[in-house]
N, C-alpha and C positions, 0 to 999 in steps of 0.2 A: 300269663302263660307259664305252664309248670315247667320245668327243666328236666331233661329223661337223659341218661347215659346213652353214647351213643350204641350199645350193645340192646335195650331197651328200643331206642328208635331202629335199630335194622331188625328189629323181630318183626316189624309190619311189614317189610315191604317183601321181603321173597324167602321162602325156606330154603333152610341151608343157603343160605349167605350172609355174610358180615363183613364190615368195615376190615380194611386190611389181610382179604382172600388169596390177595396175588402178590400179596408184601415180599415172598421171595424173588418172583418173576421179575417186581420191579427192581429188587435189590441188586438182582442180576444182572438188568439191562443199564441200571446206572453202574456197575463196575465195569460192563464191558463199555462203557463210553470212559469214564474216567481211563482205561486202558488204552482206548484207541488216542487220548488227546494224550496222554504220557508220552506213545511209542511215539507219533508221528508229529504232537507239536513240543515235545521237550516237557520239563518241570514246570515252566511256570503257567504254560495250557494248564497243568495237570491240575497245577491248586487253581485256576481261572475255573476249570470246570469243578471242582469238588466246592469251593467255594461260594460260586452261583448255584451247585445243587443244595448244598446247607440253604442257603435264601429262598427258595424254591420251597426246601421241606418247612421250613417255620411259616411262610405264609401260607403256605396250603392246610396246617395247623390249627393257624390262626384263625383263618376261613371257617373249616369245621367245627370250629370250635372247642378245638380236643388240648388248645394251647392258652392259658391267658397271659397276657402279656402286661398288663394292668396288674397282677397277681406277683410275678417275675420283678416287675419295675417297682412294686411297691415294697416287696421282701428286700431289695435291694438296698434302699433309702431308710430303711429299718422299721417301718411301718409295720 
């Protein structure tokens, strides 16, 4: 199986759309939640939630494949 960017695989499925279309919207909706868990559960809500969304955004990454972690873990080790 060949390997395609994913910029290459979203030219099949719909014009004028691409991976990452609503990238601000969600950025938005994850600052107004990191906000709401600030005001109303204190600091340590705040990093519970900014810290479950970092976990969140690497395996959903991970998932598409847009992350290696095999690549990450291996530069690490000095490989």
């Amino acid at each position: 199986m060949e390997r395609t960017t994913w910029r290459e695989h979203a030219s099949g499925t719909e014009p004028g759309r691409y991976p990452g279309e609503h990238s601000a919207a969600i950025g938005l909706l994850a600052g107004m939640a990191l906000a709401f868990a600030g005001y109303f559960g204190g600091f340590f809500a705040f990093l519970l939630v900014a810290v479950m969304g970092a976990a969140g955004l690497v395996t959903g990454l991970v998932l598409e494949g847009r992350l290696d972690l095999g690549a990450l873990l291996g530069a690490r080790r000095g490989r």
